[in-house]
DOROZA-840731 format. One record per residue (C-alpha): x, y, z; residue number from 1. Coordinates in nm, 3 decimals. Example, Ala and Ser with C-alpha at 12.3 -4.5 7.8 and 13.67 -1.06 7.14 Angstrom:
<drenlos>
(drenlo (1.230,-0.450,0.780),1)
(drenlo (1.367,-0.106,0.714),2)
</drenlos>
This chain:
<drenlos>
(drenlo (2.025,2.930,-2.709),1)
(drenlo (1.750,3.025,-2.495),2)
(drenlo (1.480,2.918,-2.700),3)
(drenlo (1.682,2.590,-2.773),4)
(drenlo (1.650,2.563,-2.407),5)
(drenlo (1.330,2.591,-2.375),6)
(drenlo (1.256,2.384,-2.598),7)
(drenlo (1.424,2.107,-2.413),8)
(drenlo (1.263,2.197,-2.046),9)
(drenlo (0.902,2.130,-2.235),10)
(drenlo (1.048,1.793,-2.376),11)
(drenlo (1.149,1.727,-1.997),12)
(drenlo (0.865,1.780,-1.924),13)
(drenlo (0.689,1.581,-2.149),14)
(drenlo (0.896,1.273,-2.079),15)
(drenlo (0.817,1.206,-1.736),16)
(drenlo (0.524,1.021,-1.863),17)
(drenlo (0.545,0.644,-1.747),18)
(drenlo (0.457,0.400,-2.064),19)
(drenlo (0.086,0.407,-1.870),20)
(drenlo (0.045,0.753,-1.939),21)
(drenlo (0.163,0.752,-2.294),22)
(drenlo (-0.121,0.465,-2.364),23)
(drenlo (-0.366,0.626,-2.160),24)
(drenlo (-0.583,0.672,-2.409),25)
(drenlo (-0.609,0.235,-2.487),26)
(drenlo (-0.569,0.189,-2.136),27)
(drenlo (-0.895,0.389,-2.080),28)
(drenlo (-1.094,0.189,-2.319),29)
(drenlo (-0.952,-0.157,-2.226),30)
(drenlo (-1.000,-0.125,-1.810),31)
(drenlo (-1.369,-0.003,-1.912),32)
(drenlo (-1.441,-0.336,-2.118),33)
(drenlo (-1.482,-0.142,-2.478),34)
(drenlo (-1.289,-0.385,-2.681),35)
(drenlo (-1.337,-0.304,-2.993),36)
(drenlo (-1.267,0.048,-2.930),37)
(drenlo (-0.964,-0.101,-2.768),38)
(drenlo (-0.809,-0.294,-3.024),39)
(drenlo (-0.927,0.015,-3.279),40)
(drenlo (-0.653,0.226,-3.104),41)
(drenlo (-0.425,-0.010,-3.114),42)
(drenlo (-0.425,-0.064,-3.516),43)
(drenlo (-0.329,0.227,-3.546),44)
(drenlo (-0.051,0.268,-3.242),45)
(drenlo (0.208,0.037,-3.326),46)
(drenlo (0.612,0.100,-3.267),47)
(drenlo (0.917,-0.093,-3.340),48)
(drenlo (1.040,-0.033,-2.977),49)
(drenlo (0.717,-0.178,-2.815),50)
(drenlo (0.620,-0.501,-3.057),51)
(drenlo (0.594,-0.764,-2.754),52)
(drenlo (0.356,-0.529,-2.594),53)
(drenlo (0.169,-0.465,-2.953),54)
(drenlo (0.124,-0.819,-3.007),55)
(drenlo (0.031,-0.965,-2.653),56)
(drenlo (-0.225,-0.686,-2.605),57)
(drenlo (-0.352,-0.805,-2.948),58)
(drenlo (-0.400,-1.123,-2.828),59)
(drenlo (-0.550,-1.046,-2.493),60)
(drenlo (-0.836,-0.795,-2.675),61)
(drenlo (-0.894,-1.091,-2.932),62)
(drenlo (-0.927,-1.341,-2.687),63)
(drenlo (-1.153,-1.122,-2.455),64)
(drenlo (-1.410,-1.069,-2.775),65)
(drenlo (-1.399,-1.460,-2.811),66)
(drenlo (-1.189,-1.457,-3.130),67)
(drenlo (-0.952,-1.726,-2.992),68)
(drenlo (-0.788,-1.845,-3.372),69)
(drenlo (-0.712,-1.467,-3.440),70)
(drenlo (-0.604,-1.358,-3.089),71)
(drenlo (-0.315,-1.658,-3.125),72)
(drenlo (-0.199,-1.584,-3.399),73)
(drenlo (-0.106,-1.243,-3.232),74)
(drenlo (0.046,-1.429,-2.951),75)
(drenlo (0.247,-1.716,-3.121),76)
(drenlo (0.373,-1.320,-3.301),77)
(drenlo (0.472,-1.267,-2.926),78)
(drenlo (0.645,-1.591,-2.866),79)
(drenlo (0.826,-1.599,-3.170),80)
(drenlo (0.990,-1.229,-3.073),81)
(drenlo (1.028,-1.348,-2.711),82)
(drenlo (1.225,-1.662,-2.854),83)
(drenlo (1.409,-1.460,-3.133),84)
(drenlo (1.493,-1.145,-2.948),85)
(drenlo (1.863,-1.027,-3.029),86)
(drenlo (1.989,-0.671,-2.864),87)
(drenlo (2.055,-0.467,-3.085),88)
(drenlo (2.440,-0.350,-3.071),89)
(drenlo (2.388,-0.010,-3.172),90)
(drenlo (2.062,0.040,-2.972),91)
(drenlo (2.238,-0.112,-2.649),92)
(drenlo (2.522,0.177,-2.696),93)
(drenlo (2.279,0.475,-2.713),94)
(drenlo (2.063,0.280,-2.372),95)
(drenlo (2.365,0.419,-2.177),96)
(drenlo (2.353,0.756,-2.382),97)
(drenlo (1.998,0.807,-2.332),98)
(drenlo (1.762,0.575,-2.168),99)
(drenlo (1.664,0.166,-2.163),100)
(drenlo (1.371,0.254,-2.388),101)
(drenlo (1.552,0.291,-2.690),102)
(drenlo (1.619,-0.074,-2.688),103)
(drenlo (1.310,-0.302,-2.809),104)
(drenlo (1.124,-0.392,-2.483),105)
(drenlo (1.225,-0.772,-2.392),106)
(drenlo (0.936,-0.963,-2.181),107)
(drenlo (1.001,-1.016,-1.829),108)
(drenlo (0.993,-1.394,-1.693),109)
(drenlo (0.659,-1.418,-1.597),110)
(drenlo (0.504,-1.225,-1.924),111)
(drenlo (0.689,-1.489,-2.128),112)
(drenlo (0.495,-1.746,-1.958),113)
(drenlo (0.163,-1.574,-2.016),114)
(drenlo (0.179,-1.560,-2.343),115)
(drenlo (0.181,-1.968,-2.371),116)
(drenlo (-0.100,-1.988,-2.081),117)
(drenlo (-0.336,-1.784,-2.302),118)
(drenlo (-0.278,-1.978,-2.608),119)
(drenlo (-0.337,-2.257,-2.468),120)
(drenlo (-0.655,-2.163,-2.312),121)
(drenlo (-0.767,-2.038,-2.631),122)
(drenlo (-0.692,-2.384,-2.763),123)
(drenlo (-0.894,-2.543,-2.497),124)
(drenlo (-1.131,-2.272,-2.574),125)
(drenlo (-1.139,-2.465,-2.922),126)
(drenlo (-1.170,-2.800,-2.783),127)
(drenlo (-0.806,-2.885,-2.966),128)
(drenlo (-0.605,-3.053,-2.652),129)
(drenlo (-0.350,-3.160,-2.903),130)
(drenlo (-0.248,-2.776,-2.985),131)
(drenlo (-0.287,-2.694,-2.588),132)
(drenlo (-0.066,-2.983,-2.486),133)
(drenlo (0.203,-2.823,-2.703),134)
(drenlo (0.192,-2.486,-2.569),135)
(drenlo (0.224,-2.718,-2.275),136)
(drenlo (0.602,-2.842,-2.370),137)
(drenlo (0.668,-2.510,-2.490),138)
(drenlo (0.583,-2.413,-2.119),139)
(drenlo (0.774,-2.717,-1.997),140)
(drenlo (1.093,-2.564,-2.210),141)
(drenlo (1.041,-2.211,-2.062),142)
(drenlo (1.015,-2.272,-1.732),143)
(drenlo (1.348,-2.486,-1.777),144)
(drenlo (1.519,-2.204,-1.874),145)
(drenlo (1.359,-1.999,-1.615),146)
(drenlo (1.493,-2.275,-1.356),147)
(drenlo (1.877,-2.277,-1.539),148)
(drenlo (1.859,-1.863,-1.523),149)
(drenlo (1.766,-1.888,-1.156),150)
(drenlo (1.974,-2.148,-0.949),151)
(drenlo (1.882,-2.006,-0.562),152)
(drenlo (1.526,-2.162,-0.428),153)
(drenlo (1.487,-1.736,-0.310),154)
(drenlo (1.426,-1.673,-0.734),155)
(drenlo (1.124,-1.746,-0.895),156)
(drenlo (1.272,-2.010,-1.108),157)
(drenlo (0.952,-2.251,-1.126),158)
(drenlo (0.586,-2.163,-1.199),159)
(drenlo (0.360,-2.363,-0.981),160)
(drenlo (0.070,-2.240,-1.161),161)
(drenlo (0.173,-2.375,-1.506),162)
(drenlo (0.261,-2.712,-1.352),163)
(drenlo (-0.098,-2.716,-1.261),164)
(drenlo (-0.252,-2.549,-1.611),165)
(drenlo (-0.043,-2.835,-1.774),166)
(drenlo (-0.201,-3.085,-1.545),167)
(drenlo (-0.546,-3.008,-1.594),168)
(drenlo (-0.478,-3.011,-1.961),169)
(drenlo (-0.354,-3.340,-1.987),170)
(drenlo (-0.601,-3.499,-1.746),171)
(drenlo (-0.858,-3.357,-1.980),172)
(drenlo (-0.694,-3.518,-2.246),173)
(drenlo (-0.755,-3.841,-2.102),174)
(drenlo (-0.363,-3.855,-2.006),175)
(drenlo (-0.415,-3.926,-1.639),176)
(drenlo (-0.028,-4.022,-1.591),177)
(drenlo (0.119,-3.751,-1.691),178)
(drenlo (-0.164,-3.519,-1.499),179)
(drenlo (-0.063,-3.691,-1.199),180)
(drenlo (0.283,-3.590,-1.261),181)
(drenlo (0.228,-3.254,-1.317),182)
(drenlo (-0.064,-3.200,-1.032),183)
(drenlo (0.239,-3.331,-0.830),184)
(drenlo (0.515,-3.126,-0.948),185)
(drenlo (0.256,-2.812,-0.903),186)
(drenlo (0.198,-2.905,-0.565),187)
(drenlo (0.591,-2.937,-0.472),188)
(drenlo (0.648,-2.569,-0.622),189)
(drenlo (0.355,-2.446,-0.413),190)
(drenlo (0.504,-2.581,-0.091),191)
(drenlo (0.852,-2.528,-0.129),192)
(drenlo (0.843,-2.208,-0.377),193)
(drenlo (0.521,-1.976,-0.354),194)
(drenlo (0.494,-2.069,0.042),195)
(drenlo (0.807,-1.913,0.069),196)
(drenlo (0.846,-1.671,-0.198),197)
(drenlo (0.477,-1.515,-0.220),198)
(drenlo (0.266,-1.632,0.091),199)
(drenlo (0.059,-1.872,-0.144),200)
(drenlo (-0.022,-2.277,-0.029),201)
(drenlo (-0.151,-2.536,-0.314),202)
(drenlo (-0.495,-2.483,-0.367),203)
(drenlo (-0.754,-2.748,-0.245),204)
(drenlo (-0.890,-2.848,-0.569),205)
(drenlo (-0.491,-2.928,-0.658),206)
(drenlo (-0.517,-3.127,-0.360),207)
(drenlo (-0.835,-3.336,-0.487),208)
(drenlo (-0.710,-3.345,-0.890),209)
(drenlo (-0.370,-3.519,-0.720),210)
(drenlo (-0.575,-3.767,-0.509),211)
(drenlo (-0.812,-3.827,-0.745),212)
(drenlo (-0.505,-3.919,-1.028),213)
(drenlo (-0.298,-4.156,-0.810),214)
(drenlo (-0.586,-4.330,-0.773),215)
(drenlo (-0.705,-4.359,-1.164),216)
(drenlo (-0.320,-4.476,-1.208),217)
(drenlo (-0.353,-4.709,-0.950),218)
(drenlo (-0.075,-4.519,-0.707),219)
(drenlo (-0.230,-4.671,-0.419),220)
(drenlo (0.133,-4.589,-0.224),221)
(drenlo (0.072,-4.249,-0.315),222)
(drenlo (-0.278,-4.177,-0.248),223)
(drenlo (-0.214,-4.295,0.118),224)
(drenlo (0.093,-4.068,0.152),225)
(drenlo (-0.123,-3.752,0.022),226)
(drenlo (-0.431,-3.850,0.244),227)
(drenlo (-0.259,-3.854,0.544),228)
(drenlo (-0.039,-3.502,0.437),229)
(drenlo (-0.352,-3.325,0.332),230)
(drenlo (-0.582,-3.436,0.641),231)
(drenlo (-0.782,-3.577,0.375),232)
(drenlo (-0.968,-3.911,0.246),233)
(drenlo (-1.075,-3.953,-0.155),234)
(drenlo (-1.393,-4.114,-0.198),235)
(drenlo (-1.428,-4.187,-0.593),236)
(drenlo (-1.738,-3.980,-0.752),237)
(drenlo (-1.891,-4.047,-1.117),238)
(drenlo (-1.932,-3.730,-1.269),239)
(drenlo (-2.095,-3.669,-1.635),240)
(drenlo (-1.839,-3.416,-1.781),241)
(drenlo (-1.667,-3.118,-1.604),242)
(drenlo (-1.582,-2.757,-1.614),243)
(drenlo (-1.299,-2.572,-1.551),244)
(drenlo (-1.357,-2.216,-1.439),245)
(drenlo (-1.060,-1.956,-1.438),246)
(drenlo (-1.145,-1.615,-1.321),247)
(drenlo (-0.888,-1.360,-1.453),248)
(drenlo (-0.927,-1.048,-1.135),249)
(drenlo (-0.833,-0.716,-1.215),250)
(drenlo (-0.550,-0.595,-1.417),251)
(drenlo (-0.142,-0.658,-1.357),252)
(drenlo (0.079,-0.360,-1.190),253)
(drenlo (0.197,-0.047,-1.438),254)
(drenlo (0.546,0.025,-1.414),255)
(drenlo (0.639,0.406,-1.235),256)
(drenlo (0.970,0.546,-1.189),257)
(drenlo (1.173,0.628,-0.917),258)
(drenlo (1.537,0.793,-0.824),259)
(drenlo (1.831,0.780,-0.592),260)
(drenlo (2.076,1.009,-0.524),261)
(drenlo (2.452,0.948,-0.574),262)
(drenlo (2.801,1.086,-0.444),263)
(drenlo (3.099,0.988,-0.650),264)
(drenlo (3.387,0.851,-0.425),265)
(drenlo (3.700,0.797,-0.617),266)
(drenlo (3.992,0.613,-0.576),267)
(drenlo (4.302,0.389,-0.681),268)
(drenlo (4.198,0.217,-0.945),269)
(drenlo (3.875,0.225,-0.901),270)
(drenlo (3.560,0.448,-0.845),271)
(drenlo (3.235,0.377,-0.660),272)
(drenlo (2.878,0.549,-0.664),273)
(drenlo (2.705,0.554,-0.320),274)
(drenlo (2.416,0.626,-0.174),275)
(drenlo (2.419,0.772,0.174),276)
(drenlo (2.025,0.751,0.224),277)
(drenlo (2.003,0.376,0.095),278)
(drenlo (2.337,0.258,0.195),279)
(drenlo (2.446,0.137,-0.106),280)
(drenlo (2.788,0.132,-0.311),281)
(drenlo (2.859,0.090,-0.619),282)
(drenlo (3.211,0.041,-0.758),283)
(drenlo (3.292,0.097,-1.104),284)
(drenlo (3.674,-0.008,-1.261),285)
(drenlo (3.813,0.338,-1.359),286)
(drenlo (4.012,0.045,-1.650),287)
(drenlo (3.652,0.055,-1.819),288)
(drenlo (3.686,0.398,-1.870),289)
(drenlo (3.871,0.589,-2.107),290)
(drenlo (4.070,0.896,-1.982),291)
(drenlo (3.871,1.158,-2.043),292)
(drenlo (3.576,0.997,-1.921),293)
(drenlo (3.738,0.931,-1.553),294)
(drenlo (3.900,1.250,-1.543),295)
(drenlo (3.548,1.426,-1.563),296)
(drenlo (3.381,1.192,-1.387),297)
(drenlo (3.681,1.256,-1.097),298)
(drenlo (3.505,1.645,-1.063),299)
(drenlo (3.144,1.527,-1.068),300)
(drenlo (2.994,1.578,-0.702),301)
(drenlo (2.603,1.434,-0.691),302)
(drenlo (2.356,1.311,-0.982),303)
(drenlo (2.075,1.125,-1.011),304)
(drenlo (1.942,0.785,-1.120),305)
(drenlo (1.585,0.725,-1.250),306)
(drenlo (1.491,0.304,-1.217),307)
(drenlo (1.151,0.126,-1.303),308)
(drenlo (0.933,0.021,-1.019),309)
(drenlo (0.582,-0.155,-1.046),310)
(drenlo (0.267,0.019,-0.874),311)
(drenlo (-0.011,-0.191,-0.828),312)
(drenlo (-0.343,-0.166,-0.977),313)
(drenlo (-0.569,-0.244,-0.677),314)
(drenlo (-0.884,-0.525,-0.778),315)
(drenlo (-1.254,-0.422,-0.737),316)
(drenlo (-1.358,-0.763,-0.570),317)
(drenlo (-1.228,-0.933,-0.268),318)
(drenlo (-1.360,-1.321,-0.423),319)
(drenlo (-1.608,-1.556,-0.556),320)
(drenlo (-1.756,-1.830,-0.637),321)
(drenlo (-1.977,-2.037,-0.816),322)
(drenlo (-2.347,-2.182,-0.725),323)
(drenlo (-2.477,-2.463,-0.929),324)
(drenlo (-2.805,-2.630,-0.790),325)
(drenlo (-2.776,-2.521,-0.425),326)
(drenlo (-2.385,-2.615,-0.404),327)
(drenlo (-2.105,-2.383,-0.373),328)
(drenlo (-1.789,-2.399,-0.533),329)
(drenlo (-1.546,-2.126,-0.442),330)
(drenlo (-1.277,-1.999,-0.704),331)
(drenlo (-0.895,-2.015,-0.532),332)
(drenlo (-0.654,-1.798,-0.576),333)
(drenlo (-0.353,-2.030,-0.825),334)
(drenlo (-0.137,-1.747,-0.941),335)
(drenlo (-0.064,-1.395,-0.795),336)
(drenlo (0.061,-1.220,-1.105),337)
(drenlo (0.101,-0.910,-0.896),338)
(drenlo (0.358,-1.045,-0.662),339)
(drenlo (0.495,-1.223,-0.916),340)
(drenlo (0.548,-0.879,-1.126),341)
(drenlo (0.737,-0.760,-0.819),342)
(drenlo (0.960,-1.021,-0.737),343)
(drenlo (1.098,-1.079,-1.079),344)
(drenlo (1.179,-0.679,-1.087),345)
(drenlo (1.332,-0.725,-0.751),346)
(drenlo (1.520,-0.982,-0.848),347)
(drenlo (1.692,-0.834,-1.107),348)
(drenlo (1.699,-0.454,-0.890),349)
(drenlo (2.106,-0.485,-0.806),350)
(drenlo (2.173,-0.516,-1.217),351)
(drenlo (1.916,-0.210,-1.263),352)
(drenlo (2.095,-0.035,-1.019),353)
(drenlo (2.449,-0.088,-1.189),354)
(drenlo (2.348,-0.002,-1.518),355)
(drenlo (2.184,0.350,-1.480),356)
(drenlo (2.459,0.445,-1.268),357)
(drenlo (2.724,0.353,-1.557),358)
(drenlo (2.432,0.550,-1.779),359)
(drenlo (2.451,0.839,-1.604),360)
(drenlo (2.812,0.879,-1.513),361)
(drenlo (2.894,0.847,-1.867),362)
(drenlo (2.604,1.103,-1.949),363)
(drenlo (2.718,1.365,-1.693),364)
(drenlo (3.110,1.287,-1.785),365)
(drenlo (2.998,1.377,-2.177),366)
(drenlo (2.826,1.668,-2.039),367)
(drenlo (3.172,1.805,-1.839),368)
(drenlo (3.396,1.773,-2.133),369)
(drenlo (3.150,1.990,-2.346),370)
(drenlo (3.139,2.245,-2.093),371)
(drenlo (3.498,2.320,-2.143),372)
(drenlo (3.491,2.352,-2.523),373)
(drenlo (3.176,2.563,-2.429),374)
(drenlo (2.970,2.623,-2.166),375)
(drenlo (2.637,2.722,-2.304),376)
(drenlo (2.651,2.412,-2.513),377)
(drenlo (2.782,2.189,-2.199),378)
(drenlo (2.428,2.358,-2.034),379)
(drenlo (2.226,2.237,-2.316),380)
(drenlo (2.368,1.910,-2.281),381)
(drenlo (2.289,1.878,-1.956),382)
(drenlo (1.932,2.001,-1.986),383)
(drenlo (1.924,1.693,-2.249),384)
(drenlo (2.100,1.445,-2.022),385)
(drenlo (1.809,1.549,-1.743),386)
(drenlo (1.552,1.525,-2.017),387)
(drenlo (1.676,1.170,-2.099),388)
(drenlo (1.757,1.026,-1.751),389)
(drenlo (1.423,0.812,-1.732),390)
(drenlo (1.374,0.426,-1.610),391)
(drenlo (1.189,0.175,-1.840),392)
(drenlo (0.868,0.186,-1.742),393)
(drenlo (0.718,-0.012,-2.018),394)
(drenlo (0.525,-0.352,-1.944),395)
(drenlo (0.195,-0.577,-2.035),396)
(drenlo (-0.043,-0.371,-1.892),397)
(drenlo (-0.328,-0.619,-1.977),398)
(drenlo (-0.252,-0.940,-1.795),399)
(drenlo (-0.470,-1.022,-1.476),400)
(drenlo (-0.359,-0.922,-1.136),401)
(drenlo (-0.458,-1.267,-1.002),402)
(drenlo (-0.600,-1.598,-1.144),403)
(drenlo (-0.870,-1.840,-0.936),404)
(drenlo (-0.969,-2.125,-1.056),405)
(drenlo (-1.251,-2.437,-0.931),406)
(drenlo (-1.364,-2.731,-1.108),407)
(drenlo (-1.723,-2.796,-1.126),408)
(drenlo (-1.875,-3.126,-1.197),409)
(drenlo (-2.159,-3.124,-1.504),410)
(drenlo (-2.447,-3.295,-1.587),411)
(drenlo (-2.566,-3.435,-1.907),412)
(drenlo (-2.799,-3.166,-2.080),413)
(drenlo (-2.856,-2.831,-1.972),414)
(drenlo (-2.591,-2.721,-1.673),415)
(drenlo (-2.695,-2.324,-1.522),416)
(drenlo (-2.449,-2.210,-1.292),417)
(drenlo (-2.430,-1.848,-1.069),418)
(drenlo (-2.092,-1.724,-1.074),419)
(drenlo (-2.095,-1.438,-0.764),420)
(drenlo (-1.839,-1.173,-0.707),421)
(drenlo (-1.743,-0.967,-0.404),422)
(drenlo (-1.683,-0.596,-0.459),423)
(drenlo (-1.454,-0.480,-0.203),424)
(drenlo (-1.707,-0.143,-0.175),425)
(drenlo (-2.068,-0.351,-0.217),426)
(drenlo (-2.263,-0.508,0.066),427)
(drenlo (-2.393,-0.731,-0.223),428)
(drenlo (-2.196,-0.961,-0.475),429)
(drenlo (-2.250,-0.872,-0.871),430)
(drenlo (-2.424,-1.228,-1.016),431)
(drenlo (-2.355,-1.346,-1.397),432)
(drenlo (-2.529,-1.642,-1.540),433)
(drenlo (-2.360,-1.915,-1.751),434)
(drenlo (-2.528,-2.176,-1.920),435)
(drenlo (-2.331,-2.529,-2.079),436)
(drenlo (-2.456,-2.755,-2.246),437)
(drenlo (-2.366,-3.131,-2.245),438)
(drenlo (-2.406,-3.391,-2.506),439)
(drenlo (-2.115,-3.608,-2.464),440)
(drenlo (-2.002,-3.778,-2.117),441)
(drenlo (-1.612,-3.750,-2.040),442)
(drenlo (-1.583,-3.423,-2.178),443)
(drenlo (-1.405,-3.156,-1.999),444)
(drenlo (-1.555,-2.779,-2.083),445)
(drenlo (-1.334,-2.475,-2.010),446)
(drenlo (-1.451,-2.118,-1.964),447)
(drenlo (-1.254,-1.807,-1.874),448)
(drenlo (-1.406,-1.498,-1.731),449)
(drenlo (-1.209,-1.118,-1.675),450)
(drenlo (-1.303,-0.914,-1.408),451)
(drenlo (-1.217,-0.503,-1.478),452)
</drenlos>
């Protein structure tokens, strides 16, 4: 029995390794920009539990090493599992037995959108708008759902940044009309949603693509309206081709763990779980129960509760933007993934909340009726119900932790542009050239660039 025991304290000990830790070893190679080594690892690390993860950071690596055809065919692998995902009955039962991570991970909100934004970049990265405007309706039918899940304006329920993606897509397409309509939709979100939700106003250059489309529809009504809202007036410019520059800065939040403590209060009926130091109560019908189960769970006195939380991965540079022949063009922040990652979590915090207290209660009242059969067994059992009381702390761990973008107009021929970044410890911004070259005018060119 003893050794049995021990055993279990150096699995305890063991398992209060987030998902970070576990994949430390990818993590390591991935932050440091040694992709192949990267995606070597990850051949050969691949579980049934985690195959979302498997397959988005697949398709992240891939597309990071320019391989856009093979890194979405790992994503579309993504999508399909996001869109196909059924709980599994008997892995739902042994979540409340043991922890959330037996159950196959399941893609938060905002990572389900991701997946479609970086196949259809890679499309774009392809010059196939026909194959990025359908990622684009499969966005539109996501972030429907997202809108049906959510029905208060406090939820993140509509993705400003996507309205926008889907705009610039279509506009590039030659589709002004429905660019205009989605430039405007963006717009709305950013004003009624992100101002609200995350601190975040529509970007300037979404300000000049809207003017600029009412006016190549001929919306002279609204072009007025958004001049005089913006403190703005649209002068038409002829421009050769353009470029559409996204800068992906830093890397998402990693999910940690944390715990409350709870007192069991019973009573007619029903019995609730509350914490003094957070001021929270949680009721649970004792008719749920079976009764055994509320008899022992009648004697228990104070146990705890381990629930996800995100920790953020601070970024390396503070901005930037991008010089081409003595003119600046800065890069605006779009999308805050980070905040985003923490509102969706904390949206969802009161149903975390309910379920690992059901998981433990029914743990610890297990763990009482063994004691009276036997009490060195009901010890082991509840060495194994504190080596198993642990949060779900997996999640993408690859995505950006913010997204800028600017569009840049081109010139026929040979186009050299200085993109400059601010580290947050350097007096002086890190430079990186890019060269395009254009043939064709109308053509809209696309490049994406990470910052570790």
């Amino acid at each position: 029995m003893k050794r049995l025991s021990l055993i279990l304290l150096v699995i305890l000990i063991a398992s209060c390794s987030t998902y970070y830790q576990v994949n430390q070893e990818f993590n390591s190679r991935f932050e440091q920009g040694n992709l192949a080594s990267a995606e070597s690892f990850l051949k050969k690390n691949k579980t049934k539990r985690t195959r979302f993860l498997y397959y988005a950071n697949r398709g992240v690596v891939n597309a990071l090493e320019g391989q856009y055809e093979e890194s979405n065919k790992w994503f579309e692998k993504a999508y399909i599992y996001s869109e196909d995902y059924a709980k599994d009955p008997a892995a739902v039962a042994a979540s409340f037995l043991v922890n959330p991570q037996v159950v196959p991970y399941q893609a938060e909100d905002h990572e389900q959108l991701l997946i479609l934004y970086y196949k259809a970049l890679n499309y774009l990265k392809l010059n196939d708008y026909e194959a990025a405007l359908v990622e684009c309706r499969r966005l539109n039918v996501r972030l429907n759902q997202l809108s049906d899940k959510y029905k208060s304006d406090n939820k993140y329920r509509r993705d400003a940044f996507i309205h926008n993606l889907m705009g610039i897509i279509y506009e590039a397409s030659g589709d002004v009309n429905n660019a205009f309509i989605a430039y405007r939709n963006a717009y709305e979100i950013y004003e009624s949603d992100y101002e609200k939700l995350f601190g975040l106003g529509p970007p300037t250059q979404l300000k000049q693509d809207l003017l600029r489309t009412a006016y190549l529809n001929g919306f002279m009504t609204e072009l007025y309206q958004y001049e005089d809202e913006f403190g703005m007036s649209y002068q038409p410019v002829q421009t050769d081709a353009n470029l559409i520059f996204f800068w992906h800065n830093g890397l998402g939040p990693v999910k940690g763990e944390w715990s409350l403590n709870f007192a069991v209060q019973g009573g007619d009926g029903a019995m609730a779980f509350a914490s003094t130091d957070e001021g929270m109560s949680f009721p649970i019908p004792i008719n749920s129960l079976s009764d055994e189960q509320s008899n022992a769970l009648a004697d228990l006195k104070v146990f705890r509760v381990a629930f996800p939380k995100y920790i953020e991965r601070p970024v390396s540079f503070a901005g930037a933007y991008l010089e081409k022949e003595g003119s600046t063009f800065d890069l605006e922040l779009a999308e805050d993934v980070n905040d985003i990652a923490f509102k969706t979590l904390q949206e969802r915090m009161l149903k975390e909340l309910g379920k690992g207290i059901l998981r433990v209660a029914l743990k610890k009242a297990a763990e009482k009726q063994l004691r009276k059969e036997s009490d060195g067994w009901g010890a082991v059992m509840g060495i194994v119900n504190a080596v198993t009381e642990k949060a779900d702390t997996r999640n993408w761990q690859t995505i950006p932790h913010s997204i800028y973008y600017s569009r840049i107009p081109l010139d026929i021929g040979k186009n050299e542009l200085v993109l400059k970044t601010f580290n947050v410890k350097a007096n002086q911004p890190v430079e990186e050239v890019f060269t395009y070259d254009v043939d064709q005018k109308g053509v809209t060119l696309f490049q994406v660039y990470q910052s570790f």
